[in-house]
C-alpha positions in Angstrom: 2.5 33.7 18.6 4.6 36.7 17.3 2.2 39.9 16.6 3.3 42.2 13.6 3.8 46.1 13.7 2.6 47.8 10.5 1.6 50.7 8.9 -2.3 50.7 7.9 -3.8 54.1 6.6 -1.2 55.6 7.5 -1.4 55.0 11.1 0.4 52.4 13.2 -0.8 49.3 14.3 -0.6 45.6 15.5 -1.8 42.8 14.1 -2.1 40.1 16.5 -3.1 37.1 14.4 -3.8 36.5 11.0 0.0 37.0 10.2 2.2 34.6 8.4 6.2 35.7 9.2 8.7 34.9 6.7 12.1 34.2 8.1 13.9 33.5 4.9 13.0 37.3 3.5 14.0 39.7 6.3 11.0 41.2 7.6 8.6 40.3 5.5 4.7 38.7 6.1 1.5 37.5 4.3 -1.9 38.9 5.7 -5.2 36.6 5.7 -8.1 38.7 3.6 -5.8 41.8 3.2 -9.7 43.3 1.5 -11.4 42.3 4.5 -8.5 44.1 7.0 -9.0 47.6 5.1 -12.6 47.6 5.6 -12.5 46.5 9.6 -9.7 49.6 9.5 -11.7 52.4 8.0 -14.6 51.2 10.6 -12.1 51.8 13.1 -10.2 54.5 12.4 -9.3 54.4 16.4 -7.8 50.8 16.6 -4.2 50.0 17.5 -5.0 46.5 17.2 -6.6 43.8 15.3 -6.9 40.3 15.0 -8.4 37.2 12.9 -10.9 35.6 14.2 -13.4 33.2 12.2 -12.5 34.2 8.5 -12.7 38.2 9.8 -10.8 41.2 11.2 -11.8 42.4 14.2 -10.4 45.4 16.1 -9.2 44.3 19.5 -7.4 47.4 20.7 
């Protein structure tokens, strides 16, 4: 499992799972429910981390 360092409102973060990598185009990668991550994200403005579990975000960090 490879975890992916972003930029999300302008703050850093991780996301842990939820992530698809693409080799082929540099760095590069799909997020599941990209809608869904911006809410979670604005409820947690302190998160470093999140995750996808179930069909949501989660904060984890």
């Amino acid at each position: 499992m490879e975890s992916v360092k972003t930029v999300l409102l302008g703050k850093p973060v991780f996301l842990l799972t939820g992530t698809k990598v693409s080799r082929k185009v540099g760095k590069s990668f799909e997020v599941e429910a990209p809608e869904k991550l911006l809410e979670t994200a604005r409820r947690n403005p302190d998160a470093v981390a999140f995750g996808f579990v179930s069909g949501s975000w989660v904060a984890s960090a």
